[in-house]
Residue, then its C-alpha position, 0 to 999 in steps of 0.5 A: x941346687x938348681x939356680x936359673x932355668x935348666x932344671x937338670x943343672x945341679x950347682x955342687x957349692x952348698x947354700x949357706x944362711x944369710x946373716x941378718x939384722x934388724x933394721x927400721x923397725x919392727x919386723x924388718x930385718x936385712x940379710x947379706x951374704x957374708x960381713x963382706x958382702x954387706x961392706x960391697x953392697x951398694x947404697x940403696x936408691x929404693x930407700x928414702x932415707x939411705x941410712x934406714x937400710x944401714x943402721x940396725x936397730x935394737x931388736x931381740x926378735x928373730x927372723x920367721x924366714x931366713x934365706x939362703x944364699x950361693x955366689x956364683x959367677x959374680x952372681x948372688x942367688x939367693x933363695x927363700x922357701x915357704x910352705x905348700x898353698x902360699x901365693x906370690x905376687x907383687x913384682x911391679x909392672x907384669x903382665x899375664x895373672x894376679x897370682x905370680x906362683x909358676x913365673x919369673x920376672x925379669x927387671x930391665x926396664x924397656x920400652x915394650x910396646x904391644x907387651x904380651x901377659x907373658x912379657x917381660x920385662x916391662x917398662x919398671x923394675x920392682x925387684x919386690x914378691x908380696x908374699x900371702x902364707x895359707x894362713x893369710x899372715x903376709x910378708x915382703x921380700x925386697x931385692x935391694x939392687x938397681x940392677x938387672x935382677x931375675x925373680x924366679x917363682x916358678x916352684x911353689x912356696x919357693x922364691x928365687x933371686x939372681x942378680x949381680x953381687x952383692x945386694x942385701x935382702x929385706x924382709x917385712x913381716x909376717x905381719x897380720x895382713x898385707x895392709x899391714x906389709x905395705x904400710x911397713x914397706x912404705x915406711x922405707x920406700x916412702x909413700x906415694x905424693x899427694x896428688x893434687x885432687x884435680x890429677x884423680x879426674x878424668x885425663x884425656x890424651x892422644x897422640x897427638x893432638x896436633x894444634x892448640x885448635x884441636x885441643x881446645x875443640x875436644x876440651x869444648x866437646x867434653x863441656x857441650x856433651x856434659x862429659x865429666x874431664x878435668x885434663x887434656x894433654x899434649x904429646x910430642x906433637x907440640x914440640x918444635x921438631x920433637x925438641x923438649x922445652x920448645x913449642x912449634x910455632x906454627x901449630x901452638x903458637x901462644x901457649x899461655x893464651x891456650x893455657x887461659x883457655x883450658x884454664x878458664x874452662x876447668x881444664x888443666x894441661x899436661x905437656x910431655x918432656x923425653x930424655x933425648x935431647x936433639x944434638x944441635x948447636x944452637x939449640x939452647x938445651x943442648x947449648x947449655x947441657x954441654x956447657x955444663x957437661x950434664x950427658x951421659x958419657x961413652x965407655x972412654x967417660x969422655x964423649x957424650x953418647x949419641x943416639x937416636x930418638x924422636x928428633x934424630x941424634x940426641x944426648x941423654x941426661x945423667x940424672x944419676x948426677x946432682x949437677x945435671x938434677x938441678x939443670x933438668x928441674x931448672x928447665x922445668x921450672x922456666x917451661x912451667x910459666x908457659x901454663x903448664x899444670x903437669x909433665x909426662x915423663x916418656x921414653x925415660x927406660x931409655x929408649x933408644x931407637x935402631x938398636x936391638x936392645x932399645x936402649x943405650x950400652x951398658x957399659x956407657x959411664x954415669x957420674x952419679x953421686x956418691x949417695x947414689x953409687x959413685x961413677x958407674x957405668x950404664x949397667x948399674x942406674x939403668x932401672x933407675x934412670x926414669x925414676x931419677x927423670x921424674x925426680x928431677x922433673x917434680x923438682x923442677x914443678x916444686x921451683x916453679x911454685x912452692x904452693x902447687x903440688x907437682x904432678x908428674x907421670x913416667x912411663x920408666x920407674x923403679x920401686x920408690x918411683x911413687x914418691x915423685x910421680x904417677x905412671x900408667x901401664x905403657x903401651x896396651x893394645x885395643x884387645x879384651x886380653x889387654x882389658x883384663x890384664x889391666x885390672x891385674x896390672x894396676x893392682x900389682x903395682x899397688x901390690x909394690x908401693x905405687x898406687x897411682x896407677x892405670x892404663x891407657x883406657x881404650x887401648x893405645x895401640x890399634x882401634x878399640x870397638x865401641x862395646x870395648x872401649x865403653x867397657x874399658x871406661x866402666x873399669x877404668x873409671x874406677x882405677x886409681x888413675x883414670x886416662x884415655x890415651x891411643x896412637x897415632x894413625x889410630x881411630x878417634x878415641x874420645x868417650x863420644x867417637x864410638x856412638x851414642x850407645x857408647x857415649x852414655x855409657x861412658x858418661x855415666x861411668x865418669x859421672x860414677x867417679x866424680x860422684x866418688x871423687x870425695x872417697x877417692x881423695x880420701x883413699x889418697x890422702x890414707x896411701x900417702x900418710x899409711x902407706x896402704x894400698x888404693x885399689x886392692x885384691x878382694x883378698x885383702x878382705x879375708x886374706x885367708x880366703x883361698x878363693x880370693x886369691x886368684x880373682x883378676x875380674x874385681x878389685x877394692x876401692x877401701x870398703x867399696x867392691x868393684x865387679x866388672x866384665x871383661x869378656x865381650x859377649x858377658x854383662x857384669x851381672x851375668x858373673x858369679x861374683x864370688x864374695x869376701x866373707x861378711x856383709x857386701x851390699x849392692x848399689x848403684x847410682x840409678x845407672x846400672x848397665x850390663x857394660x858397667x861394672x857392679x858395685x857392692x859396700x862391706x858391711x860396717x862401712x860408710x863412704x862420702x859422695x858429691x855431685x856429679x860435677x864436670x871437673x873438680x874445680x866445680x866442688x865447693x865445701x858447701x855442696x851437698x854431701x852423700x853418706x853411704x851406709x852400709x850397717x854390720x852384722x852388729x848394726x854398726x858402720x863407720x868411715x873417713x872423709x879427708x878435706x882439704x883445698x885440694x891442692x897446696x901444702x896447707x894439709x902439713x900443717x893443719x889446713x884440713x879437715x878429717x871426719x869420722x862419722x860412724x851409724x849405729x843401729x839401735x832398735x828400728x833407728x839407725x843414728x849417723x853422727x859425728x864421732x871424732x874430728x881432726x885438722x883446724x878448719x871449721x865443718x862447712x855448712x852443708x846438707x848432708x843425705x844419708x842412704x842406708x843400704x838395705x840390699x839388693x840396690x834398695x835404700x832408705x834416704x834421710x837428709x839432715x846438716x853436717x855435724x847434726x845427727x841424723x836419724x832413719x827409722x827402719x821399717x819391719x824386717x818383712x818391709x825391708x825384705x819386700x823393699x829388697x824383693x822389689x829392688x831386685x825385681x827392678x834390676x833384673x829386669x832392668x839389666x834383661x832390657x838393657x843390651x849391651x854396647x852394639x858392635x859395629x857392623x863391618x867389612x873384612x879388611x875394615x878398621x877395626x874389624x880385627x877386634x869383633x872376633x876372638x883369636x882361636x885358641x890352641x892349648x895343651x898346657x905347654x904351649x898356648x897359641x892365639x891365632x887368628x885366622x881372619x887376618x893371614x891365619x897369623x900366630x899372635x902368640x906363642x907361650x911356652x907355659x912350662x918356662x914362663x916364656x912368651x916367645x912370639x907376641x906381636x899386634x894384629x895386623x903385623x909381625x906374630x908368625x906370618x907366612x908369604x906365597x913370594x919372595x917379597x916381603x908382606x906378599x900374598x898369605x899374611x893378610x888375606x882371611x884364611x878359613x878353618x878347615x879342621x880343628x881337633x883342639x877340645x877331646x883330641x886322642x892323638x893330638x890338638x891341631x888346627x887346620x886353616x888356609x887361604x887364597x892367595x891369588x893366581x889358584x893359589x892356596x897357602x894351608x898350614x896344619x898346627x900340631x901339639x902332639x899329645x905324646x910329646x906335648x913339648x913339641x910345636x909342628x907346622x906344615x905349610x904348603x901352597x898348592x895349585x887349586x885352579x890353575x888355568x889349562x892355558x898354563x899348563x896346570x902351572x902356576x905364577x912363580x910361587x915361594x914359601x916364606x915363613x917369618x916368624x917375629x920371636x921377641x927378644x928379652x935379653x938382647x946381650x945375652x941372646x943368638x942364633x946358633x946352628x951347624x951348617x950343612x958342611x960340619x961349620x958352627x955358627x953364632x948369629x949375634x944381635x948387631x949382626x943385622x940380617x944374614x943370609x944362609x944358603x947351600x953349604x952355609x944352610x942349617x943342617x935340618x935345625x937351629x937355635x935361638x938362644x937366652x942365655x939369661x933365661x938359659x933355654x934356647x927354642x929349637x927349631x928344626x925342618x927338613x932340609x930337602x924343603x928349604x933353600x934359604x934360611x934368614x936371619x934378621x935382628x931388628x929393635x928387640x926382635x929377631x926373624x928366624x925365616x925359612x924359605x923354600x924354593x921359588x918355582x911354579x906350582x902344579x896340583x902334582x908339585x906343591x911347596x911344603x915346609x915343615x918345621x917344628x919347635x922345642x924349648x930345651x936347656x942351655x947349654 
């Protein structure tokens, strides 16, 4: 059987079935290896109650799908295979596609800034696959194991798991639905925290607002323009000296007197606290955390570990520890009093600074509790380590005050995570690729048990175009969990920094969620009793919809359908919407804009809305209440509205009110009423308006008060269809009149101007390429599309594959616009291939050809030269002193378990290992026409050979997760008769 990537590799040892039990409840059940295996297996951290995953309980049911299992190499592969037309997905925090068949993910939770589609891994481990049959019946698998895990899904119908032994793996379902396998999965995971309801308005961060001056300007400009915002918050910035639990006492003086401030304007803070702690006598944290010996140790268990972060050489917490749990939520508990109303959880993978693997050793020592594994070394709770902080953090809001609930945000997670905290989707960069992922990104972690979720609207890394960021708000103000956030050195990225056009869009997009929030709420309030999903899949709507499946451009929200754009040049009513069988009605708020996405409501289905208020603390149960109907095909709608006092416990013990109202057509009247009602409180006295939606954006208005029936008397069926006509008219020509964001005009070499053009692709359907030619004529990316590998990511203006005309590094080549020469990329015969090039000063031109051979499309060719173009007489036709340098930055994935291997010219093997640094090859040292960057993990190597007669010098250079393979030729002056070339080619092959 083949087990890892080498698909020639054939392990002789016979799959046996796993042996399996019932467990927890209907339709779960665990499987093991062996009776051995399920004694060595460790205790489960993803499981809220550990004894769930070890008692079975009394079933006479069997498994629908059995695995099978191979241990090799303290390795347990295990394997489960379904029928053709099957569709993966889930598998936590992912780039690239909604559907996950044809890739393989890979749990280590790292700090991935810039993060491609075709990353991995990422920031949280989710060793989970949701997995739809043909027949829309849906079950679970989850890989019970904190460790480093591989989930291969590149073979349809085939699921794949390598890690460590031993683990158990459990299954849930088939079950009718995938609601129905989530609400399972949650029952053993635990579902996600109630937010409080000020947490599901609109965040605004940055990094940093540097003074409690400018924060309270920007919380004042959101209240002056009547932009809806209920949080702002604070970075590292507002630490003394990144130190966590101090303030600096210069920039944020008085932080209660801030709080006041925010507080009596409706806003709430969210301050951040990291895991590295400053090493420093004298600093109470570290003072106290040594006193009580709370750090994770060395490999000798006896020293702390030190590394580098924010505040120089630090010391990280054993959260895997009780001891140190109590210690952390106690410091929390004290840091609340300052008027904090939440804590962001940071660089919790742990990150860890100059080092190429960007975290701590794996052999460093945790002393964990015994319910959690016992003493064990780095290895075992890395994936847990941010989940184990939040914990320890939302313990520590707990202390501060029984009646608040906490709310806490971590970028490190691992699946269970969403009982403590909420995350966001790390890192993104300001590009439409990372607007479209997004969407894909927050319905997969809701597709693993975490539904509160979102991205940093806007971007974080780079500067977003008003028209993107105003399209990003549309969406992202429907998403679960809605921020905008954006780096350091970066543009202003609040909602009006982009132009009045934009900032209309972007409050109208925010008044469309606080118009929501009711539905909202309610959704949290079903994810946190059910286990059921926030935003999901449109095929959640007919999971046997084949068409559904692959859709990453819309979402639910319950019943209520969101449509949007993430194409620059395309509004969202210029998209085929492809819809769910049934009834799905459009609608909007009076508001319709080409950049905001299309809304629609399933037939059956009534929805609760309020007053577009500025923040939640605005909402008063006396407010006016909004009943969207949308009736059946039967003439029938129902729905939930949960109420509470938005914050505190009293809904656990009866302090709520639940409604469910339901719409009946009989006739030409359509009834709303009360049908049932929960919870003690008594209705508020409050008008209600219903609208029925007829179609086409046309509705019928009634008004009546709560708990009252309320009738709407509905015209004839060629009224209502004139009704529709008009309406669509209307919006038509509505949309025609509204243009879409402007771009701003800009100059080359201008901020921002990056973004106002598109990367040109290359793509033979085993390598795919962005390049852009406007900015060096870099390769951004680089994927291999047979293994699932992105090889080559990096942002616009740095890294990605970069050529030099000089020695220097960064010298003339990588930043100047480059023109298109030749392209052949659409009907080539022979081959796909781009030909761009550049001026690099001095007469000089640096042109490079890229080729994917039609006849071995695994092969990737580039050939560079600087030629002499203009080169005075006075000269002698020569040019400056010229050397060509090709520098590519490839990511590295698995840091251990990656080199650089080659023969050199004189008949010595080398091995280039990451703590090696920079080395540097030349004469006899010099590859032989070809070396190798190695995975051993993912068990393929990228070949990359030249002609040897071109390059003087080869470099090899490991950075923090990173590695330079550089080519250089000889540095000499250039002639029209004797120009430099380089060309080199790339192969991903097996190994070994």
């Amino acid at each position: 059987m083949t087990v890892s990537g080498d698909n020639s590799e054939t392990i002789d040892i016979t799959p046996t079935e796993m042996i399996f039990e019932p467990i927890l409840e209907h339709g779960v059940f665990r499987f093991d290896c062996s009776v051995e295996h399920k004694k060595a297996a460790f205790p489960s951290v993803s499981f809220k109650n550990i004894k769930d995953r070890e008692v079975p309980v009394i079933s006479h049911n069997v498994p629908a799908y059995t695995p099978t299992c191979v241990c090799l190499e303290e390795k347990q592969v295990v394997t489960i295979e379904f029928s053709p037309g099957t569709s993966f997905y889930g598998t936590g925090e992912v780039g690239g596609e909604l559907e996950r068949t044809g890739k393989r993910v890979f749990t280590w939770n790292t700090d991935a800034w810039g993060y491609g589609p075709g990353t991995t891994p990422l920031y949280q481990s989710h060793p989970w696959v949701l997995v739809v049959l043909p027949t829309g019946e849906t079950l679970g698998v989850l890989a019970d194991t904190t460790q480093k895990c591989e989930i291969d899904l590149r073979k349809e119908g085939i699921i794949r798991i390598i890690a460590p032994t031993a683990y158990p793996i459990i299954t849930f379902g088939p079950f009718s639905s995938p609601t129905a396998v989530l609400e399972s999965l949650s029952h053993a995971i635990g579902t996600v925290f109630m937010p409080p309801k000020w947490a599901l308005g609109y965040h605004q961060c940055r990094f940093s607002y540097m003074s409690e001056k400018r924060v309270a300007e920007i919380a004042q400009t959101f209240r002056d323009k009547k932009i809806p915002a209920d949080v702002i918050w604070m970075d590292i910035d507002y630490m003394d000296g990144f130190r966590c639990f101090t303030l600096d006492k210069e920039r944020f003086p008085d932080p209660s007197a801030l709080a006041n401030y925010l507080h009596n304007n409706g806003f709430k803070a969210v301050w951040m606290l990291d895991p590295g702690i400053k090493q420093e006598e004298g600093y109470f944290v570290y003072d106290s955390g040594s006193k009580d010996d709370v750090w994770v140790k060395q490999a000798d268990g006896k020293k702390p570990f030190i590394g580098e972060v924010w505040p120089g050489t630090c010391v990280f917490p054993d959260y895997t520890n009780s001891k140190t749990r109590f210690w952390w939520a106690s410091l929390v508990k004290d840091f609340i009093s300052n008027g904090v109303d939440g804590i962001w959880n940071d660089m919790n993978e742990p990150a860890v600074f100059n080092t190429v693997t960007k975290t701590m050793p794996e052999n460093n020592i945790h002393c964990g509790d015994d319910e959690l594994g016992g003493v064990q070394n780095h290895s075992h709770y890395h994936n847990v380590y941010g989940t184990l902080m939040a914990r320890s953090t939302y313990e520590g809001i707990e202390l501060a005050d029984k009646n608040k609930r906490p709310f806490v945000l971590t970028r490190a997670g691992f699946i269970g995570s969403q009982r403590y905290a909420a995350t966001w989707t790390g890192d993104n960069l300001s590009t439409w690729e990372h607007l479209h992922m997004s969407i894909s990104m927050v319905l997969q972690l809701g597709l693993s048990g975490q539904p509160l979720s979102g991205p940093d609207i806007g971007g974080f890394g780079g500067n977003a175009t008003p028209r993107l960021f105003g399209r990003w708000m549309g969406i992202g103000a429907m998403f679960p969990f809605c921020r905008g956030h954006s780096e350091v050195a970066t543009d202003d990225h609040e909602p009006w920094s982009f132009g009045e056009e934009c900032e209309e869009v972007c409050r109208a997009a925010l008044k469309r969620r606080y118009q929501l929030l009711p539905h909202f709420y309610t959704l949290f309030y079903i994810a946190h009793t059910t286990g059921a999903p926030v935003a999901a899949p449109i095929f959640f709507a007919d999971p046997k919809d084949s068409r559904l499946r692959t859709v990453e451009n819309a979402f639910l929200l319950g019943p209520l359908l969101i449509y949007a754009s993430t194409l620059n040049n395309q509004g969202s009513h210029e998209l085929h919407h492809i819809l769910p069988k049934g009834t799905w009605l459009r609608f909007d708020f009076e508001d319709s804009h080409p950049d905001l996405p299309t809304l629609y409501l399933r037939g059956g289905s009534i929805i609760s809305m309020a007053p577009p208020h500025l923040h939640v603390g605005e909402f008063t149960l006396s407010d006016d209440l909004t009943l969207l109907v949308s009736l059946d095909e039967n003439g029938k709608a129902e729905g939930l509205l949960f109420e509470d006092d938005g914050d505190g416990y009293g809904y656990t013990k009866g302090r709520f009110l639940i409604t469910n109202y339901i719409a009946e057509k009989h006739s030409s009247i359509v009834t709303v009423k009360v049908s049932k009602t929960e919870g003690d409180w008594q209705r508020p006295k409050r008008r209600v308006h219903v609208r029925l939606l007829l179609g086409g954006g046309a509705m019928l208005d009634a008004w009546g008060m709560d708990g009252e029936t309320i009738q709407i008397i509905v015209p004839s069926e060629s009224e209502v269809s004139e009704l529709i006509t008009t309406s669509n008219e209307r919006f038509k020509l509505h949309m025609e009149n509204t243009k879409l964001i402007p771009e701003k005009e800009m100059l080359p070499g201008e901020k921002g101007m990056e973004l106002s053009r598109l990367p040109v692709e290359l793509n033979n359907g085993n390598w795919k390429l962005n390049i852009i030619p406007w900015i060096g004529g870099r390769i951004l990316s680089m994927s291999h599309v047979p293994s699932g590998v992105q090889w080559l990511h990096s942002r616009i203006d740095i890294n990605g594959y970069e050529e030099y005309s000089s020695t220097e590094y960064r010298s003339s080549g990588c930043t100047e616009e480059y023109n298109i020469i030749e392209t052949d990329l659409e009907h080539a015969r022979e081959e796909k291939s781009l030909i761009l090039e550049g001026n690099v000063g001095g007469g000089l031109v640096l042109q490079r050809k890229i080729t994917i051979p039609n006849d071995n499309p695994n092969i990737l060719r580039i050939a560079s030269t600087i030629e002499a173009r203009s080169v005075g007489a006075g000269s002698g036709g020569f040019s400056r002193l010229a050397c060509l340098r090709v520098h590519p930055t490839f990511t590295i994935f698995h840091p251990t378990e990656s080199f650089v291997k080659f023969t050199s010219t004189d008949g010595t093997n080398h091995e280039v290992l990451p703590d090696s640094g920079e080395q540097l090859y030349e004469g006899n040292n010099l590859p032989h026409g070809e070396w190798m960057l190695v995975d051993k993990s993912l068990n393929l190597q990228l070949v990359n050979r030249f002609d040897v007669s071109q390059v003087v010098k080869c470099i090899v250079n490991w950075d923090c997760g990173t590695v330079n393979m550089e080519l250089w030729s000889e540095d000499r002056p250039v002639s029209k008769e004797s120009p430099l070339e380089i060309e080199h080619e790339y192969e991903i092959k097996s190994f070994p």
